[in-house]
N, C-alpha and C positions, 0 to 999 in steps of 0.2 A: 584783597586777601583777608579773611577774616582767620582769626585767632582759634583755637580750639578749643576753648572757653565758649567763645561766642556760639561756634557749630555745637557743642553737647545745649547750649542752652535753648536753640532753635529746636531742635529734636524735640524738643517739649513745649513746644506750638501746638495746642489744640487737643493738647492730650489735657487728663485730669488734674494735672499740673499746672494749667496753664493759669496765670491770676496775676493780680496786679504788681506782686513781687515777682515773678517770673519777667515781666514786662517791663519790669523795672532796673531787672539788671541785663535785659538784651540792652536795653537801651543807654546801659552803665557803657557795659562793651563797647557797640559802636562809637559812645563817644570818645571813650579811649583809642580805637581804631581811628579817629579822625572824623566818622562822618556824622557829622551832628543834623543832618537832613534824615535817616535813619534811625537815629535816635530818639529824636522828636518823633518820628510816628510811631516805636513802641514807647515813650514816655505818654504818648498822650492817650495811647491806651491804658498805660496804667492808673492813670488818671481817673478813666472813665470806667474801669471797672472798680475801683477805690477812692471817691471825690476826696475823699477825708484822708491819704496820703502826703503829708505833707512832704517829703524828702523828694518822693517822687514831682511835686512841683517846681520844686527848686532846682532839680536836674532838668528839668522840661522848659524852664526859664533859658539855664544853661546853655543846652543846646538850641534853642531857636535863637537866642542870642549869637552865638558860635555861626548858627545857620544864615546869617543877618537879616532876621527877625525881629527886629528890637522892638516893635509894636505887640506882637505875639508873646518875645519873651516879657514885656513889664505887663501885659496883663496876663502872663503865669505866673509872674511871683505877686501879682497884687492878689488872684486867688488864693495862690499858697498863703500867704498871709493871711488871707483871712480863717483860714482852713487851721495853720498854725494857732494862732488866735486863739480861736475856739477849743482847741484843745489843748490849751496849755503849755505847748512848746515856745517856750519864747526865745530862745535860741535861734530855732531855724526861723523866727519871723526877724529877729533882727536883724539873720544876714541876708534876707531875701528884701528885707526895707533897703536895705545898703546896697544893695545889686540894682533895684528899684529904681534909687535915687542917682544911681551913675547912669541909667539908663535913660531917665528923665532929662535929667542933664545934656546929654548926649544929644538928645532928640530935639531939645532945646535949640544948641548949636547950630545943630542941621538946618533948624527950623530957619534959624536967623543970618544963617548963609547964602540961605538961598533968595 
């Protein structure tokens, strides 16, 4: 069941409206609805129509993370980072390093488990 939020924001798929902020809060949406598998594919359009988005990376991390993605999501926040970086947000690059570094870690674990 999607939200009525999410429905007015789909309405504006494909219309002159449509762009990487549009794309970025469908995919705000579904992640608050739960589905981080949906969210990932409009975050990583928003992405792709905005490389230089950083916010939208860090959501894009999020949910493929959320998605169990954890390979996908650390190489979205190691873009976003870099993407941050460059533009001067050091904010969102430090808490995309620290998202990063849990996800490293993580990965680590698994590694050494198995």
């Amino acid at each position: 069941m999607s939200s009525p939020v999410l429905a007015n924001l789909l309405k504006l798929v494909d219309t002159p409206r449509d762009g990487a902020l549009l794309r970025y809060s469908i995919g705000n949406e579904y992640l608050k609805a739960g589905d981080a598998a949906n969210a990932a594919v409009q975050l990583r359009e928003a992405v792709a129509r905005n490389p230089n988005y950083s916010a939208a990376w860090k959501l894009l991390g999020k949910a493929l993370s959320e998605a169990g993605d954890a390979e996908g999501a650390l190489a979205a926040y190691r873009s976003g980072i870099a993407v941050a970086e460059k533009r001067g947000d050091r904010q969102a690059a430090k808490e995309m390093q620290v998202f990063a570094r849990r996800l490293e870690k993580s990965l680590q674990n698994k590694e050494g488990g198995t």
